[in-house]
C-alpha positions as CSV (number, residue, x, y, z in Angstrom):
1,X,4.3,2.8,8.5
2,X,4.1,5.6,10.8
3,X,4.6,3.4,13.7
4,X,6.3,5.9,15.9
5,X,4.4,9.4,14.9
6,X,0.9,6.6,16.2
7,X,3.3,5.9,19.6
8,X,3.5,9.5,20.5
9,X,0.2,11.3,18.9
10,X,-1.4,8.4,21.6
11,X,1.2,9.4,24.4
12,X,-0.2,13.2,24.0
13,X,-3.9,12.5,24.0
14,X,-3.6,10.6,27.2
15,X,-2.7,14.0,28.9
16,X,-6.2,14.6,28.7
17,X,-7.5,11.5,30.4
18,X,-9.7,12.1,32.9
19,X,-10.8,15.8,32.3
20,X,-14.4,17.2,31.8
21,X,-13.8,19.5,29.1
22,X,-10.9,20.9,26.8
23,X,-9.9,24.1,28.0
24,X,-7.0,26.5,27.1
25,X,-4.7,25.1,29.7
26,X,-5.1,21.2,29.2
27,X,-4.8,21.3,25.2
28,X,-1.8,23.8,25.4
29,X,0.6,21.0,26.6
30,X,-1.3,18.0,24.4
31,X,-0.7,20.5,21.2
32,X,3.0,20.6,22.2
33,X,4.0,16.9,22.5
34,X,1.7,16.9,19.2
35,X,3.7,19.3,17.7
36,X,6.9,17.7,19.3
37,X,5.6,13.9,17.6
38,X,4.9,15.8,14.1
39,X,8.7,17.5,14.1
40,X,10.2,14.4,15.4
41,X,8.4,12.6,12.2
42,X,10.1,15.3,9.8
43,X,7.1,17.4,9.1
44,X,8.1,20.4,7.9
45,X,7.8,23.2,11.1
46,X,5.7,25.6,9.4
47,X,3.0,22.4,8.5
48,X,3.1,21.5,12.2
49,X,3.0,24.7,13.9
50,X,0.3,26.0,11.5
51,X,-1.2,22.6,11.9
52,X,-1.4,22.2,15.4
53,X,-2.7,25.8,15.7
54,X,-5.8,24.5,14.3
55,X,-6.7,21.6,15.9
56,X,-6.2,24.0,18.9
57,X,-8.8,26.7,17.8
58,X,-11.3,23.8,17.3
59,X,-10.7,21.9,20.2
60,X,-10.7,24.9,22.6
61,X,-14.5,25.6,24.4
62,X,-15.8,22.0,23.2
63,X,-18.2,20.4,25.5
64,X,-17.4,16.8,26.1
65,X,-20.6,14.2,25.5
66,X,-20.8,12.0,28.4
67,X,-20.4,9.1,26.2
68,X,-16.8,9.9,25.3
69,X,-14.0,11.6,26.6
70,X,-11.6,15.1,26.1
71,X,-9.3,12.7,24.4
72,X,-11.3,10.5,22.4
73,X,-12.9,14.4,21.2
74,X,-9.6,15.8,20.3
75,X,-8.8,12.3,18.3
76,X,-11.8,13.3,16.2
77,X,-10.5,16.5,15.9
78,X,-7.2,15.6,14.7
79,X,-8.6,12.5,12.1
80,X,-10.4,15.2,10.4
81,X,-7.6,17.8,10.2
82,X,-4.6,15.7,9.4
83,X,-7.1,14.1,6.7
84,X,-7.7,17.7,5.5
85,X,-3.6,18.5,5.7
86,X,-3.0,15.4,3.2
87,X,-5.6,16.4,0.7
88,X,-9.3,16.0,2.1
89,X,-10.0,13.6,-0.4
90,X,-8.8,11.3,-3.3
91,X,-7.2,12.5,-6.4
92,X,-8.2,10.2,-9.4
93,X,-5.7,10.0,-12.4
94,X,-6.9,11.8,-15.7
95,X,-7.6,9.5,-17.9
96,X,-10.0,10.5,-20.4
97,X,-8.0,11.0,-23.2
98,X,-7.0,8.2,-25.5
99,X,-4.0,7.0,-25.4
100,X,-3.7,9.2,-21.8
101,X,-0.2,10.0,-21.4
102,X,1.6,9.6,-18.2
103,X,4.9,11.2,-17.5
104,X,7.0,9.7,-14.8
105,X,9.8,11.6,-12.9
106,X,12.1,12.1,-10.2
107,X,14.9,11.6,-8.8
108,X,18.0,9.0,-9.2
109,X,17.0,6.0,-7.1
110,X,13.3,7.4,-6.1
111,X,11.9,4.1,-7.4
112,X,10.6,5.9,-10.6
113,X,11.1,2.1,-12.9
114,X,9.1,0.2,-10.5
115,X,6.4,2.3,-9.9
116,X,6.5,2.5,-13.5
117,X,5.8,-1.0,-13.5
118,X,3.1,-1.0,-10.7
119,X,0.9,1.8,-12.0
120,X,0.8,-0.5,-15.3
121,X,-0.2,-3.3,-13.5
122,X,-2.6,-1.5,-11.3
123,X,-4.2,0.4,-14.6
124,X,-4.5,-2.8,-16.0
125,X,-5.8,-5.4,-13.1
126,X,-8.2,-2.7,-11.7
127,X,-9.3,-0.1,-14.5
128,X,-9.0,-2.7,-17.8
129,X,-6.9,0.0,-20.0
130,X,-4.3,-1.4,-22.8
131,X,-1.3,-0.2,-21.4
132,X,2.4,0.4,-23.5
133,X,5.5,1.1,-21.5
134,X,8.1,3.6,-23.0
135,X,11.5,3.3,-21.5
136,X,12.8,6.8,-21.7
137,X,15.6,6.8,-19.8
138,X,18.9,6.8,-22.5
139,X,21.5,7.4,-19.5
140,X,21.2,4.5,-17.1
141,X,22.3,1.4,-18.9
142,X,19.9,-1.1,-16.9
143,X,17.0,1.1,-17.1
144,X,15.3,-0.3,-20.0
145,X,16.0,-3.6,-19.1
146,X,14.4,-3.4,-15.4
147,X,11.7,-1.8,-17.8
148,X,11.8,-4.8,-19.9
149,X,12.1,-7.5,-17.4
150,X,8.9,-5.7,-14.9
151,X,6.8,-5.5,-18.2
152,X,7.7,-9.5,-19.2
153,X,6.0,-9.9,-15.4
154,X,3.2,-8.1,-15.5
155,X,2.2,-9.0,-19.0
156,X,2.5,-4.9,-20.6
157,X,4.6,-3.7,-23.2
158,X,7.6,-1.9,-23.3
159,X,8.7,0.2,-26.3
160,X,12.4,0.7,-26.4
161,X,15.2,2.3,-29.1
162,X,18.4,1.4,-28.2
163,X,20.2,2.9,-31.1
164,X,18.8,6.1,-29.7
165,X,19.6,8.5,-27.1
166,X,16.9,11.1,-28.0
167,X,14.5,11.1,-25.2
168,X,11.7,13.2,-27.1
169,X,12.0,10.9,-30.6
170,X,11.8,7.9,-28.1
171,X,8.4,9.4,-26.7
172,X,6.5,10.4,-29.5
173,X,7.8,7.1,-31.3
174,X,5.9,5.2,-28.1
175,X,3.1,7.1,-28.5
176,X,2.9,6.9,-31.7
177,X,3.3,2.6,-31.7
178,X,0.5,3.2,-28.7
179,X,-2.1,4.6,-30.8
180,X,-1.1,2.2,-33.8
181,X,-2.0,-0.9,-31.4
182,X,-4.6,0.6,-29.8
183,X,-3.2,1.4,-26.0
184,X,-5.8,3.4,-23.9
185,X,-2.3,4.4,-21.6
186,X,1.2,4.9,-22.6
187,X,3.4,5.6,-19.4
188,X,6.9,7.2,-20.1
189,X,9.9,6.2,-17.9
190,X,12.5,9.1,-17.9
191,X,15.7,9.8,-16.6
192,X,16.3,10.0,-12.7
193,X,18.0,13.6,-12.5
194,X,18.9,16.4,-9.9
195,X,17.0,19.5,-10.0
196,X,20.4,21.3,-9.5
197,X,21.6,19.6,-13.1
198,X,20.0,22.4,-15.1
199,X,20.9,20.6,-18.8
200,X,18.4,17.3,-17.3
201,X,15.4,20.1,-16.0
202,X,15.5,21.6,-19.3
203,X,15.5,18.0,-21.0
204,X,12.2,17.0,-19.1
205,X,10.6,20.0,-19.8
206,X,11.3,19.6,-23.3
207,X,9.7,16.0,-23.5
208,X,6.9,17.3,-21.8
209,X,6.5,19.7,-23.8
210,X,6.8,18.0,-26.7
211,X,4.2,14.8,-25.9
212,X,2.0,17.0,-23.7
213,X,1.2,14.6,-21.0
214,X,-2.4,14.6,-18.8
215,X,-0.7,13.3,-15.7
216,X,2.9,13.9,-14.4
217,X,3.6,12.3,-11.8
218,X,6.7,13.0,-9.3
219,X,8.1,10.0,-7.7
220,X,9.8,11.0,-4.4
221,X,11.2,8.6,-2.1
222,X,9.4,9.0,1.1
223,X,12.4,7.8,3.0
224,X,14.1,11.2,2.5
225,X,11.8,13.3,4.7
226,X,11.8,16.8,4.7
227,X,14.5,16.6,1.5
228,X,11.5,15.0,0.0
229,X,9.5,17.7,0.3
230,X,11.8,20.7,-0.4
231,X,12.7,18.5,-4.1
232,X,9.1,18.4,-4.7
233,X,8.8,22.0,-4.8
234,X,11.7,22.8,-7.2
235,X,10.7,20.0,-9.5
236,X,6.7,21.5,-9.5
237,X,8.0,24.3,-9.9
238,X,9.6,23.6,-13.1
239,X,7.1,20.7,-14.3
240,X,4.0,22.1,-12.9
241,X,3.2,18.0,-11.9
242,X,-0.5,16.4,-11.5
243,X,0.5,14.4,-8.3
244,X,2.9,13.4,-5.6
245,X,3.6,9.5,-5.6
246,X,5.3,8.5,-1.9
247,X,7.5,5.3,-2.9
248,X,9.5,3.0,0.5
249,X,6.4,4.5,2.7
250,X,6.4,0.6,4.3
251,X,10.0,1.2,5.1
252,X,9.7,4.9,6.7
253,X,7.6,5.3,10.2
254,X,8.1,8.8,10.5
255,X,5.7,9.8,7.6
256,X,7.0,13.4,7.5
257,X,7.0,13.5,3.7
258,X,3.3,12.8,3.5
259,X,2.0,15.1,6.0
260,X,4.1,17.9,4.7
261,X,3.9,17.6,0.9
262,X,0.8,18.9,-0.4
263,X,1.0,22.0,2.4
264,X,4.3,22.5,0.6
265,X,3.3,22.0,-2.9
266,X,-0.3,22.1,-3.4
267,X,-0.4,18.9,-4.8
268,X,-2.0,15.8,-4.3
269,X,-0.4,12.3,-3.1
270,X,-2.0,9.9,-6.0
271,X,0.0,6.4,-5.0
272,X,1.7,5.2,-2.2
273,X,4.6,2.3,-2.9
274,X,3.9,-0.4,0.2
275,X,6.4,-3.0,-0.4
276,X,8.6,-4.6,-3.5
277,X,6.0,-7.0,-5.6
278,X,4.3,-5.1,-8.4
279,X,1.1,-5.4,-6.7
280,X,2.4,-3.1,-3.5
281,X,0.7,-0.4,-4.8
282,X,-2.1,1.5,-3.3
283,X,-4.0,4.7,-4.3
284,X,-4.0,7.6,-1.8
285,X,-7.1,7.9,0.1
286,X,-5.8,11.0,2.8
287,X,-9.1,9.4,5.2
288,X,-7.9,6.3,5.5
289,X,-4.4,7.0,6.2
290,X,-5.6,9.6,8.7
291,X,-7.0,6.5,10.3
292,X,-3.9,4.9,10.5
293,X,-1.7,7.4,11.8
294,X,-4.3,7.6,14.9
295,X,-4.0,3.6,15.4
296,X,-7.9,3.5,13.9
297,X,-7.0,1.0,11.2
298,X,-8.2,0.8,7.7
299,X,-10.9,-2.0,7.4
300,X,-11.6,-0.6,4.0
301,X,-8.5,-0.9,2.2
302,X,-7.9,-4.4,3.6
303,X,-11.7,-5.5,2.3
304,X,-10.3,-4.0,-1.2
305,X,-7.3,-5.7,-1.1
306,X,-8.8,-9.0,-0.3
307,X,-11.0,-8.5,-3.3
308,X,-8.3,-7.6,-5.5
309,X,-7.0,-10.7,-5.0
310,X,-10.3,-13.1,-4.5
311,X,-11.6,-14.2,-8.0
312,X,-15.8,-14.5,-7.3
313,X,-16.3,-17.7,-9.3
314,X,-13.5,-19.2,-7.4
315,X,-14.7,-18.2,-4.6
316,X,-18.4,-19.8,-5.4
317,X,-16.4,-23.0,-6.3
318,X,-14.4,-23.3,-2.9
319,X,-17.6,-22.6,-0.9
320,X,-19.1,-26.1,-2.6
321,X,-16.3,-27.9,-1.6
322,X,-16.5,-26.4,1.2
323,X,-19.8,-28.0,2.1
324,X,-18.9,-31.1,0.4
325,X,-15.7,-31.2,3.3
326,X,-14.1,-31.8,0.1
327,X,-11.5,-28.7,0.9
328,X,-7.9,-30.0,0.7
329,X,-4.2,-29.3,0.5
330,X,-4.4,-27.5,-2.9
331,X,-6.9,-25.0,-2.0
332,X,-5.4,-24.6,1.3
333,X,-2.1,-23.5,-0.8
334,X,-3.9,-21.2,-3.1
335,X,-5.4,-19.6,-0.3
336,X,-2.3,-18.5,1.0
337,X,-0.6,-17.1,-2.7
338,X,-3.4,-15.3,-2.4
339,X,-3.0,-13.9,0.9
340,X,0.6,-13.2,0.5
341,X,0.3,-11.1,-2.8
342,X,-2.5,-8.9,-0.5
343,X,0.6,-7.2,1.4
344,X,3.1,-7.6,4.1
345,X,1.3,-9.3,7.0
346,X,2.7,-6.5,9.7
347,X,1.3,-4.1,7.4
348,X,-2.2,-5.8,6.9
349,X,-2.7,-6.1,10.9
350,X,-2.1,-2.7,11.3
351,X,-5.2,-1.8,9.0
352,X,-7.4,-3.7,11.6
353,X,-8.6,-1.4,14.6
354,X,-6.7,-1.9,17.7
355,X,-4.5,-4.5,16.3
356,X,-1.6,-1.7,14.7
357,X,-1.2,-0.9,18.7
358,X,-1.2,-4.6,19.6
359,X,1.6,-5.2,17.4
360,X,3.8,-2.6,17.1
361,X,6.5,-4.5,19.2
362,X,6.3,-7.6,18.0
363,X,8.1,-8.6,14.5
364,X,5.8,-10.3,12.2
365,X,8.2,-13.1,9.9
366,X,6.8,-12.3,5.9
367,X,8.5,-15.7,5.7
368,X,6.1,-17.5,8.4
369,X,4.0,-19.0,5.2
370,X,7.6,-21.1,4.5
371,X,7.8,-24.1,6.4
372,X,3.9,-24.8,5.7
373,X,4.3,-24.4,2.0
374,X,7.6,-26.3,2.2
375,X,5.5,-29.2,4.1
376,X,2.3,-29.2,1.5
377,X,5.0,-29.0,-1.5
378,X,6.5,-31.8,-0.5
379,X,3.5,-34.1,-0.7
380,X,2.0,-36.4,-3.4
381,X,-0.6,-34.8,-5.8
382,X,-3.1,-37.5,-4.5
383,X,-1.9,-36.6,-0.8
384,X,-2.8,-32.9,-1.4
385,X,-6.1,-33.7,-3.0
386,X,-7.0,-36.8,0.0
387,X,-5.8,-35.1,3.2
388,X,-7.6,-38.2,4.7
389,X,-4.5,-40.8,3.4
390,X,-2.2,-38.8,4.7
391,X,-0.7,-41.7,7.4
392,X,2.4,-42.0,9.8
393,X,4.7,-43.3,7.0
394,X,3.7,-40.7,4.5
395,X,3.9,-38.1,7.1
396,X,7.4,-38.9,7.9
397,X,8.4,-38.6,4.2
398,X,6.4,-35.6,4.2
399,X,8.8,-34.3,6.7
400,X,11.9,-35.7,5.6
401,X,11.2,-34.0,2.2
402,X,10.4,-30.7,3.3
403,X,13.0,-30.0,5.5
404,X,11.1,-29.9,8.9
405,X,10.0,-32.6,11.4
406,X,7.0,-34.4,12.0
407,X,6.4,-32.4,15.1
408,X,5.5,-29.4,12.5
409,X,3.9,-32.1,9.7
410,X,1.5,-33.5,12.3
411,X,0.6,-29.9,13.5
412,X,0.2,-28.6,10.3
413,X,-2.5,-31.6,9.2
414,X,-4.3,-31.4,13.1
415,X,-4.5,-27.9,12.4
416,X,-5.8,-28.3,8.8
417,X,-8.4,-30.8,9.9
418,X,-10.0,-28.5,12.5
419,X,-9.8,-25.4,10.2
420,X,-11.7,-27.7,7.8
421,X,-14.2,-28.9,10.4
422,X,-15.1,-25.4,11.5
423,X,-15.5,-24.0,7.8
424,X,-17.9,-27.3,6.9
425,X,-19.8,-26.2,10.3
426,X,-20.1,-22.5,9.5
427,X,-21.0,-23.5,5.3
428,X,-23.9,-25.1,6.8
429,X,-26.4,-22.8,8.6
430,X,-28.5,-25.4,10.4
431,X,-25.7,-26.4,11.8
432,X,-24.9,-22.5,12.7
433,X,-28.1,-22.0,14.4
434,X,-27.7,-25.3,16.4
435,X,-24.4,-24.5,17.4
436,X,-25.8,-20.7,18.9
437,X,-28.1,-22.6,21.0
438,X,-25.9,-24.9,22.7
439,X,-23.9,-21.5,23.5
440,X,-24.1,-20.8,27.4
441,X,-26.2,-17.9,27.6
């Protein structure tokens, strides 16, 4: 995300490579190819002029420390300004009532029914509430069966009326069925609609009015740019929403949308949609993706990620085996489920510093965890669990029966072996502290 708007923002800073201080004349034409970058990313002109006029103001008379440069000065500049221009700082949901009811709208084919799905999961994974899904939308006919099918996945809820078409009577029945059972959250799916449609405006207003939700949330697909942001206002207008959610935002590097939106609208970006699986979800922290956008990474969201997904107790469990060298094909393979549900892997190098500019040429394969599954799938429950009899006849089987060749089986196992000999060494801290000292000096 944002790959080119990084490109260029670093492009402009490197007119200032080499001077001694920031002065009137050498910011003027680093503000304009920063203006240029924001424009050519979609951000509404207004936001970038108005933007870029302040980074000016503060840059402009700064004396440049020895110890860093004009460029490396205006890049602190900017990481505090663009993280003021997406909010300054986290917006947390509301969610002290109980149940807490959570409107969800938009427009037709914002993504509205997934994220649906992914705020359940996340409210449920990561703040322990009782959640009920209410499919509310009575005009799209597979509505409440994606609805259905996401909640079957995740493990949630759905309340649904199919003899009904009464989108109020279908919400207060949810939220009614929600406090019967107990449900800290009830989420309401509605209708995708236009804002030009003025019969489907008045009809949200009227279910909001009627269940009198704590958050509304406006799903907007970030894809859409500027439109994104102009449909944001008539629909806050109208709804008065609690927060912005950016949905495709792995798909879009021009990131207009979510520089421009809360300037536009006053209102906060809560979620961000990073991919298709129901765990692509990440709250909005305007900081971090400040980070990003200046090719800083985002250690911090990766470190969350990894222990969203990393059970402690396992964790203890693999580190005994670890010592033990009894690590083998089954944890190697759990490892990497885990890895994959963390994120796209592009998308997870790019929240390491240095390594988003490394890669942004190169196309990392989300299918480059195939041929090794397809290999450890394809052996024997006692091969997996005793790498060690894993000979030349079984490997070729092993290869036959995956679909690869024994070139990539023997790889795989050589590769395996020295991963587990390195994690045995580093398990073991004597042996750490012997293997420092035989380190040339």
């Amino acid at each position: 995300m944002f790959e080119n708007l990084s490109d260029k923002l670093d492009r402009a800073f490197k007119v200032l490579k080499g001077q001694g201080t920031i002065t009137e004349i050498n910011v003027a034409e680093t503000m304009k190819e920063i203006r240029k970058a924001l424009l050519d990313a979609d951000v509404n002109y207004k936001t970038a002029k108005t933007f870029t006029d302040e980074v000016r103001q503060k840059a402009i008379g700064q004396n440049v420390l020895t110890s860093i440069s004009p460029g490396q000065l205006l890049t602190k500049i900017m990481n505090d300004e663009l993280t003021e221009l997406m909010g300054g700082s986290t917006a947390e949901l509301n969610l002290t009532a109980n149940p807490t009811i959570i409107l969800i709208a938009g427009l037709n084919g914002a993504g509205k029914t997934t994220f649906t799905g992914k705020l359940a999961h996340y409210l449920k994974t990561s703040k322990n509430k009782k959640v009920l899904l209410v499919a509310d939308d009575v005009y799209r006919p597979a509505a409440i069966e994606q609805l259905q099918v996401l909640g079957q996945q995740i493990d949630v809820p759905v309340y649904a009326n199919l003899e009904s078409k009464d989108p109020i009577a279908i919400a207060r029945e949810g939220i009614a069925l929600a406090k019967q059972n107990g449900s800290n959250v009830v989420i309401i799916d509605t209708a995708g609609r236009l804002s030009i449609d003025e019969a489907m405006m008045v009809e949200i207003e009227n279910v909001k009015a009627a269940v009198k939700p704590q958050e509304i949330l406006f799903v907007v697909d970030s894809m859409t740019g500027q439109d994104a942001v102009n449909t944001a206002k008539v629909f806050n207008d109208r709804l008065d929403f609690t927060g912005v959610v950016l949905t495709k935002l792995d798909g879009d590097t021009r990131g207009g949308a979510a520089l421009s939106i809360k300037s536009v609208v006053n209102k906060p970006i809560k979620f961000i949609g990073t991919g298709e699986k129901m765990e692509a979800l990440d709250v909005f922290h305007p900081d971090r993706m400040a980070s990003r956008i200046l090719g800083m990474g985002d250690v911090i969201s990766l470190v969350e990620r990894a222990q969203q997904q990393f059970d402690e107790k396992e964790a203890a469990e693999l580190q005994k085996k670890i010592r033990k060298n009894k690590f083998d094909f089954n944890d190697f393979f759990g490892q990497i489920q885990q890895i994959k549900k963390m994120g796209n892997m592009k998308d997870l190098m790019g929240m390491i510093p240095g390594v988003g500019k490394m890669m942004k040429d190169v196309e990392v394969d989300d299918n480059a965890f195939k041929a090794i599954e397809a290999i450890i799938q394809s052996m024997t429950p006692y091969e997996k669990g005793n790498p060690d009899s894993i000979n030349q006849s079984r490997r070729n089987r092993i290869a036959q029966g995956s679909g690869t060749n024994l070139t990539e089986v023997n790889r795989l196992i050589k590769q395996f072996e020295d991963m587990r000999k390195v994690m045995k060494q580093m398990s073991n801290p004597a042996a750490m502290a012997n293997m420092m000292r035989r380190m040339p000096k």
